[in-house]
BADRENRO-470510 format. One record per residue (C-alpha): x, y, z; residue number from 1. Coordinates in pm, whole numbers, plus 50000, padded with zeros to 5 digits. Layout:
BEGIN
X|Y|Z|NUM
...
END
This chain:
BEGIN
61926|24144|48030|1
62263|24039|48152|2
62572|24029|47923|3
62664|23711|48134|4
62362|23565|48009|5
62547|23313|47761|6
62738|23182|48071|7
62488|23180|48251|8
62235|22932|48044|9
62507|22772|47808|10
62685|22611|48110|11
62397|22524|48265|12
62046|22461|48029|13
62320|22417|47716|14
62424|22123|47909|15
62120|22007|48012|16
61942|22019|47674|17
62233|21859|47585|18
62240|21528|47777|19
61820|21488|47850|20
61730|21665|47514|21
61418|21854|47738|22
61235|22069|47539|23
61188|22326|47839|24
61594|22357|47835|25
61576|22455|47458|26
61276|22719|47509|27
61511|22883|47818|28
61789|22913|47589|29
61620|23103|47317|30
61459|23328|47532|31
61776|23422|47675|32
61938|23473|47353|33
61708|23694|47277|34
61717|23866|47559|35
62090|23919|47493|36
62004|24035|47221|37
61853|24396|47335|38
62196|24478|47448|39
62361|24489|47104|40
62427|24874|46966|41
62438|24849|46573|42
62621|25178|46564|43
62932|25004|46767|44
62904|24649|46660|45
62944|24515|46989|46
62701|24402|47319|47
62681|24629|47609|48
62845|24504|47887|49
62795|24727|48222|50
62513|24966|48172|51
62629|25055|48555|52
62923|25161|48412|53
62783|25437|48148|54
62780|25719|48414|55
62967|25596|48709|56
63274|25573|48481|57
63211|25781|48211|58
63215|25462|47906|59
62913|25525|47712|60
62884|25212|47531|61
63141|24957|47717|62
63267|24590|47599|63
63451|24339|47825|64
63665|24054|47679|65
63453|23818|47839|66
63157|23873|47604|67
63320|23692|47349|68
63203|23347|47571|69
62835|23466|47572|70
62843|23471|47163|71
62803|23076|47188|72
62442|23115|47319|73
62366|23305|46966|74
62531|23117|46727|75
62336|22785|46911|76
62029|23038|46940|77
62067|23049|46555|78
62092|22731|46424|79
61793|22618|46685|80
61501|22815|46549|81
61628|23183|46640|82
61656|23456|46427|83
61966|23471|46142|84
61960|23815|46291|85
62147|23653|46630|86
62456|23512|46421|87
62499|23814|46205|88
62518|24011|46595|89
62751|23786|46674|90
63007|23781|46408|91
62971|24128|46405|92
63105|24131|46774|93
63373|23926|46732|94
63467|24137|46453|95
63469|24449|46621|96
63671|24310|46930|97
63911|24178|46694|98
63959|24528|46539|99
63969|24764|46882|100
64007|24565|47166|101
64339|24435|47087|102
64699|24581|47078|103
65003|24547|46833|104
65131|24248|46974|105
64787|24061|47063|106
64673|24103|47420|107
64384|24253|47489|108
64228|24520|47685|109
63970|24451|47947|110
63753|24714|47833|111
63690|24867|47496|112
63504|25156|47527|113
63285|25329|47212|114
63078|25684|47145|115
62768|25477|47174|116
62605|25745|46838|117
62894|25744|46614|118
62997|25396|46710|119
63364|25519|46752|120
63615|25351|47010|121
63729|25587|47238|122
63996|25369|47413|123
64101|25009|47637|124
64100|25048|47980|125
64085|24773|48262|126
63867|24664|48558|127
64011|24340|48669|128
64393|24361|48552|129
64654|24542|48669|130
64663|24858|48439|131
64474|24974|48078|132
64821|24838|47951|133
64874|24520|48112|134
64765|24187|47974|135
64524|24028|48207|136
64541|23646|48236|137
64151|23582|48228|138
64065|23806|48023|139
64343|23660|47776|140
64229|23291|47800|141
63832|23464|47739|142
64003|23565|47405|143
64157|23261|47323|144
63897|23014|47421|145
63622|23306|47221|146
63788|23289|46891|147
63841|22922|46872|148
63472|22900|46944|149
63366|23183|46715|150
63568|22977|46405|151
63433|22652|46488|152
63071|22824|46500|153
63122|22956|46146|154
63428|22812|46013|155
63561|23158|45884|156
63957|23105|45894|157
64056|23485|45986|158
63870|23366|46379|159
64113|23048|46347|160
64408|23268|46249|161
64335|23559|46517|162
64232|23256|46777|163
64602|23077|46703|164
64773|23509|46712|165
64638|23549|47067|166
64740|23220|47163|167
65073|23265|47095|168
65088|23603|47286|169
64982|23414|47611|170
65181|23103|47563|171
65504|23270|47524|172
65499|23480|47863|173
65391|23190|48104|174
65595|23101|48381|175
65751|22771|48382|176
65515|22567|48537|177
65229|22699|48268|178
65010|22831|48544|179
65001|23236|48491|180
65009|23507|48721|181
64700|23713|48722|182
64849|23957|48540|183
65130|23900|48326|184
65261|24237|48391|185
65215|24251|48789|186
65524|24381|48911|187
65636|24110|49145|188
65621|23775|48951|189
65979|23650|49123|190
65817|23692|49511|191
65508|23619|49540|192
65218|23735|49331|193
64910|23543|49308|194
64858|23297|49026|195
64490|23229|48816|196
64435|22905|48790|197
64117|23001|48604|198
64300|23144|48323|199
64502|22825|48301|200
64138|22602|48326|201
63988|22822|48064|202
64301|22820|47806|203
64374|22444|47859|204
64019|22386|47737|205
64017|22606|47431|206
64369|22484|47385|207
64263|22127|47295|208
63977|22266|47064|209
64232|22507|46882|210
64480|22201|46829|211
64227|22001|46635|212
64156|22299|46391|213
64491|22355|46312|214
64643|22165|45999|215
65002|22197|46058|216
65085|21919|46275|217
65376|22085|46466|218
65158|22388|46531|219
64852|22107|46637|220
65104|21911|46866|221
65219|22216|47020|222
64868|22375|47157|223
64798|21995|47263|224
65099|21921|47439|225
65067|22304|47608|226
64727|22216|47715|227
64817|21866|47816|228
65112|22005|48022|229
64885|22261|48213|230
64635|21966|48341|231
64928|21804|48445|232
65016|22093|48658|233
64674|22209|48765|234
64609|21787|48844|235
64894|21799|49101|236
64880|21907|49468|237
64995|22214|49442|238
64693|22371|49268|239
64444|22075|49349|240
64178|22164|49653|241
64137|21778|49769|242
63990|21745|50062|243
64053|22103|50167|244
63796|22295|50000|245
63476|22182|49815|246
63600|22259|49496|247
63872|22103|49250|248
64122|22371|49234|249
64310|22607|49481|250
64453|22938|49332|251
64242|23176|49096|252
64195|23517|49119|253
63879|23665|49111|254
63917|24039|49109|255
64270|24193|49229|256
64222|24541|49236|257
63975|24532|49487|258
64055|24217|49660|259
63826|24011|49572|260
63868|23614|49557|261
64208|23665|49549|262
64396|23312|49559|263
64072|23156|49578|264
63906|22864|49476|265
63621|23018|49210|266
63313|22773|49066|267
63435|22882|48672|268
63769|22757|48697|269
63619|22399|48828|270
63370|22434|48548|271
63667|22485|48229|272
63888|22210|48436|273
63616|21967|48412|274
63555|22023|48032|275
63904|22044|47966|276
63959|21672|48126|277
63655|21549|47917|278
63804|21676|47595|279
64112|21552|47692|280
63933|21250|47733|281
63766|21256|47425|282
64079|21298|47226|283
64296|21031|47388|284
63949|20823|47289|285
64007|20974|46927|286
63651|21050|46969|287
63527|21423|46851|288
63645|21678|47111|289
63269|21833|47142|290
62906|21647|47214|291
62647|21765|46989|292
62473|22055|47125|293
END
């Protein structure tokens, strides 16, 4: 019963359903939506996150950002011979985290905490960013690359038009070269802080997606070209690994606050890099950005 567990299986029996349609994948995958499925609290409206968390910090019924990723698994868990009961669960999450776990001008927090019996949000707080008031650059591009998904997935336009809002929050703090720090409000940006190139990965995927679901073609040209420009930068040697790492990329952050994989090279930010090159791919192919799941 992991919250992860749409990362988890998605990325890995998604894909392989996916390209040797193996019946055995498909089985995995709806067992594991299901299983996500224990963690959701009707009273809240969101999935559980860190049961470890209840006590040892006090958040009864806790949501990260990065759940928004796993609702993929349900929405494909739906339309595959699962329970309607998976997509309602997972609309209703994204609906939720649209409504708390966001501020005025469209970051998010980390963490939204709730009274897991009334269902009441108590308050944002962070694990992995800088402060409860900061706007974490992973947990950003989770956002982003969530919401596109969660409007493709059921084509309701207030996801597209909250997808394009948080967007535009991360786009317009980046640093020149488009790769952000881990934290866009880490109090050293001009000497030295680390950058994510995870975050970058991640939004330079959903980027492309987003681009083809807008209608204005300014707006359209602008996610693509933002997304295009970032795989430019991430491409070149000063974020690629080459020969010096088994991995793709050099320079993601794992977990700041308590030094963890900090300026590292992490397996997710290889994983969005790749998919963002095929869809990039795709496109210049003027083929459709996804494969049929």
């Amino acid at each position: 019963r992991s919250h992860d567990m749409g990362f988890i299986t998605m990325c890995s029996l998604g894909n392989g359903y996916r390209l040797t349609g193996n019946t055995e994948y498909k089985e995995g995958l709806l067992r594991a939506a299901d299983s996500l499925s224990i963690l959701f609290n009707p009273e809240v409206g969101t999935f559980l996150s860190w049961p470890g968390m209840v006590k040892k910090e006090n958040w009864p019924h806790n949501t990260i950002i990065d759940n928004m990723m796993n609702l993929e698994l349900l929405f494909w868990a739906a339309r595959n011979g699962g329970e309607r009961r998976l997509y309602d669960m997972a609309c209703e999450h994204a609906d939720t985290t649209m409504k708390y776990q966001f501020r005025k001008d469209y970051s998010c927090y980390h963490v939204a905490v709730y009274d897991t019996i009334t269902g009441h949000f108590i308050k944002g707080v962070t694990h992995q960013g800088l402060s409860d008031n900061s706007m974490w650059a992973r947990g950003q591009a989770w956002a982003i690359y969530g919401y596109t998904m969660v409007y493709r997935e059921t084509g309701e336009v207030r996801f597209l038009n909250f997808a394009r809002k948080v967007a535009d929050a991360y786009l317009s703090r980046l640093p020149e070269d488009l790769i952000p720090y881990w934290d866009f409000d880490a109090p050293d940006l001009s000497s030295g802080e680390p950058k994510d190139a995870s975050a970058a990965a991640i939004t330079a995927s959903a980027l492309l997606e987003l681009s083809t679901y807008v209608t204005e073609r300014d707006s359209s040209h602008y996610y693509y070209d933002q997304a295009e420009k970032m795989l430019e930068m991430l491409s070149s040697s000063a974020y690629k690994a080459g020969d010096t790492k088994y991995a793709f990329l050099l320079h993601s952050v794992g977990h700041m606050p308590r030094g963890g994989e900090v300026d590292a090279s992490i397996i997710y930010a290889d994983y969005y890099y790749l998919e963002a090159l095929i869809r990039f791919k795709r496109l210049q192919e003027k083929r459709s950005i996804l494969a049929n799941l």
